[in-house]
C-alpha positions in Angstrom: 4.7 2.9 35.9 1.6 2.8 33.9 -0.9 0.2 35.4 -0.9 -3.0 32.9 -4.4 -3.6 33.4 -5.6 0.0 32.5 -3.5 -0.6 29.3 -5.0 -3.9 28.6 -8.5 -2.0 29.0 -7.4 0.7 26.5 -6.1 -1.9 23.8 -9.8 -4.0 24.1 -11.9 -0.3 23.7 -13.6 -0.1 20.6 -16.4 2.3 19.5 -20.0 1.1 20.5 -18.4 -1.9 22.1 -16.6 -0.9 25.2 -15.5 2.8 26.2 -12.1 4.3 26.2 -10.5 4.8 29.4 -7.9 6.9 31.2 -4.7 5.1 31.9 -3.6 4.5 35.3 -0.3 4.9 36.9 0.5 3.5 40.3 2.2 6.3 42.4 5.1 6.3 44.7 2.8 5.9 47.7 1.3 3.0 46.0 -2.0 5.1 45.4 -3.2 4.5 41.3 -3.5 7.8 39.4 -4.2 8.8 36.2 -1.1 8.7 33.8 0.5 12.5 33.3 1.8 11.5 30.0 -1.7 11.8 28.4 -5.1 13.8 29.3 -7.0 11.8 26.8 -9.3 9.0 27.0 -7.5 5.8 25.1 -8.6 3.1 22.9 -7.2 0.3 21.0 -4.5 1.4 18.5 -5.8 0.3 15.5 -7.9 3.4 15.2 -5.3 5.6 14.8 -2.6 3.4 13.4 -3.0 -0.3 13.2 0.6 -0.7 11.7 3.1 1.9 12.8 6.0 1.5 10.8 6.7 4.8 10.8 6.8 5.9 14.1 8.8 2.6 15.0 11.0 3.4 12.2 11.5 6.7 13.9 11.7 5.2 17.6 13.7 1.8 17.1 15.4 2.7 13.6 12.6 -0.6 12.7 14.0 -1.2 8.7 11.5 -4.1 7.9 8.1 -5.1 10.0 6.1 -8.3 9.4 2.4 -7.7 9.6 -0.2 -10.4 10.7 -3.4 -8.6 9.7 -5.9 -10.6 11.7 -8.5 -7.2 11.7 -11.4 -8.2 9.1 -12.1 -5.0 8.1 -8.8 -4.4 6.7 -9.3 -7.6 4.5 -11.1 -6.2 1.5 -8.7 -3.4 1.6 -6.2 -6.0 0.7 -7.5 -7.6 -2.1 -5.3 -5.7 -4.4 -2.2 -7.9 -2.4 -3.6 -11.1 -2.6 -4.4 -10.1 -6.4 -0.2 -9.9 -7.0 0.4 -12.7 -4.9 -1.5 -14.4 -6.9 -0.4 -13.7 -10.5 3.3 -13.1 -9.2 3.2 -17.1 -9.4 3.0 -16.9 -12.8 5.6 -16.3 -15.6 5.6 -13.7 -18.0 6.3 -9.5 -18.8 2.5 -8.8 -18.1 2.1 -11.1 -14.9 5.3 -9.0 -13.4 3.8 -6.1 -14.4 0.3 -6.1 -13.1 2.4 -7.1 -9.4 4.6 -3.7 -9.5 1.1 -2.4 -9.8 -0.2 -3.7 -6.5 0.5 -0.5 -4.3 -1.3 1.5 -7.5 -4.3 -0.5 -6.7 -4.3 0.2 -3.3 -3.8 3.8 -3.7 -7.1 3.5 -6.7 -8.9 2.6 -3.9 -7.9 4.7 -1.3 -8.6 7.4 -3.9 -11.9 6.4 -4.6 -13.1 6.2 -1.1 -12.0 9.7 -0.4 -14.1 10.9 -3.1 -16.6 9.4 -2.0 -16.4 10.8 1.7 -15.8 14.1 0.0 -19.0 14.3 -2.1 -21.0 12.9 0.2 -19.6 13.9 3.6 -19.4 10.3 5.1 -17.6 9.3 6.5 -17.0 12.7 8.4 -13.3 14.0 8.8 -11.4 13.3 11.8 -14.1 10.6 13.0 -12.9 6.8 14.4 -14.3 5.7 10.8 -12.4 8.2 8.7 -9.5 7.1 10.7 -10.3 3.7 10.6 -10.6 3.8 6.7 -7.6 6.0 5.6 -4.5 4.4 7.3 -1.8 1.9 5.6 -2.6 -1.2 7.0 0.6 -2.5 5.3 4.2 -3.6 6.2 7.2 -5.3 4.3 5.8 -8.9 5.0 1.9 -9.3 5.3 0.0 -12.1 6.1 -3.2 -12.0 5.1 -6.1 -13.8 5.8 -8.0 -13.4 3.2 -10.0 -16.7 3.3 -12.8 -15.2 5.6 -16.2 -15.6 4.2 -19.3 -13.1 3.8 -20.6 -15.7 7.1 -17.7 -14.7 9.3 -18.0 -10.8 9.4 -21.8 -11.7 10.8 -20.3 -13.2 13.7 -17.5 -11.2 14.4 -18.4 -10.8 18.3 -19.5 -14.3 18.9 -17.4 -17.6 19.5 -16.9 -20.4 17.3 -20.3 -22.7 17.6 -17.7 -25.9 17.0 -14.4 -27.2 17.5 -14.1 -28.3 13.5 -14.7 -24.6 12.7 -12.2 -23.2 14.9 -9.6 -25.6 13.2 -10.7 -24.8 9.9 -9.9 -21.2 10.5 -6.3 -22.1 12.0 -5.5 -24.1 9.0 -6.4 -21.4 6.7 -4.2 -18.9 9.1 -1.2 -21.7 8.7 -1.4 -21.6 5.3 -1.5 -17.8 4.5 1.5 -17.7 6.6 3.5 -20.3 5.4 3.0 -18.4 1.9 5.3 -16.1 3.5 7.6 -18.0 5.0 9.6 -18.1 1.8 10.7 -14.9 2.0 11.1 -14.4 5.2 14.1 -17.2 5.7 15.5 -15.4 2.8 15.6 -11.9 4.4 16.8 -14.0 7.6 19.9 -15.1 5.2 20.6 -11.9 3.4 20.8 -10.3 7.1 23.2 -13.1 8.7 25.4 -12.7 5.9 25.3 -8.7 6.3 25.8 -8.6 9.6 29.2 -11.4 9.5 30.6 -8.8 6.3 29.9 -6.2 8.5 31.9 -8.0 12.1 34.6 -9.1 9.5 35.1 -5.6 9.0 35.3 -4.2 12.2 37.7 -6.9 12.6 39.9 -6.4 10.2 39.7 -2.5 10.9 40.2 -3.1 14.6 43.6 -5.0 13.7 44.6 -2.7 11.1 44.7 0.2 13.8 46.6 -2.1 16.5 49.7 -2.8 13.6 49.5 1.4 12.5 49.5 2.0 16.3 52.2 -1.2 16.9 54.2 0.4 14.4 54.2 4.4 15.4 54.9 3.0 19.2 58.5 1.2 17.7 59.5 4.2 15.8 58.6 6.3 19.0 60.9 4.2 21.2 64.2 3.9 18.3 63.9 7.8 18.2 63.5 8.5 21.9 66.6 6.1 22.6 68.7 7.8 20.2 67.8 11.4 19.7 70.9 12.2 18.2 70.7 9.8 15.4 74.1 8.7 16.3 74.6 4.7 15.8 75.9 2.2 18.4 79.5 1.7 16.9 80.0 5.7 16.6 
């Protein structure tokens, strides 16, 4: 029963922009309340965890997520990514190699970054920028958009002063998506074909057990007709 406008302001609260609210529930009297399943004030979710995998991997058995990272900050955090997308397209033992590294890149950084916050004490622990910084932004599929420029994280708050800009950026978005695309019809395939093997089964299991059951039924009936074993012509 939780208010979809209270949610709405929750998911557009961001530190120094706009203040985190309580969410709102609407009560059986038609009265709005504060939401019992929470005390705290809430803001949008990528503070805490821009990409849950996890917890929907706990919740909704999720086996395989798709991100579309459109946050900017999470874009230099990604460069490691774009870096094995890149050589991945060529050939070679030492292009494949310096791909499996990818994630080791990502963790270098990560690494680096904590200790920097450790000697230096910024950012602190437990703040929104510690917990902004040290989360996996990452999924199984990730579209990046890794063609901003230095110009577009000064106008991160402002709209687009033309129409030819604001296509520019879609294109760009098209085309780190369609990079993707690839590989996502081919999971698509490999999970069709899983899921007939796996109704073929039950099929064939589901007729297997009607014959074993056909047949026990018969041989029921025979002896219950003729519990002395004795034949017709006897």
């Amino acid at each position: 029963n939780v208010m979809i406008a209270s949610a709405i302001c929750a998911s557009s609260s961001m530190p120094m922009l706009v203040e985190a609210v309580r969410l709102l529930e609407k009560a059986p009297d038609g009265s709005l309340r504060p939401w019992p399943g929470s005390t705290d004030l809430m803001r949008d979710g990528t503070m805490m965890a821009d990409s849950p995998c996890e917890q929907l991997q706990q919740m909704w058995n999720v086996r395989w997520s798709i991100i579309s990272q459109v946050n900017p900050h999470v874009v230099p955090f990604s460069l490691p990514y774009v870096l094995a997308k890149r050589i991945s397209q060529f050939s070679g033992v030492f292009a494949k190699r310096l791909t499996m590294a990818e994630g080791w890149l990502r963790r270098c950084i990560w690494n680096t970054l904590r200790t920097f916050q450790r000697w230096t004490g910024f950012p602190k622990e437990g703040s929104w920028i510690s917990q902004l910084l040290f989360q996996d932004y990452f999924g199984h599929v990730n579209i990046i958009h890794y063609e901003m420029r230095f110009q577009d994280y000064l106008r991160l708050i402002k709209n687009e002063t033309s129409l030819e800009d604001f296509r520019n950026k879609v294109e760009a978005a098209s085309r780190c998506t369609a990079e993707e695309l690839p590989f996502m019809r081919l999971r698509r395939r490999v999970e069709v074909a899983l899921e007939a093997a796996l109704l073929r089964r039950r099929a064939a299991r589901r007729r297997s057990s009607a014959r074993a059951s056909g047949g026990m039924s018969r041989g029921v009936a025979r002896e219950f007709n003729n519990p002395l074993g004795c034949n017709d012509q006897a």
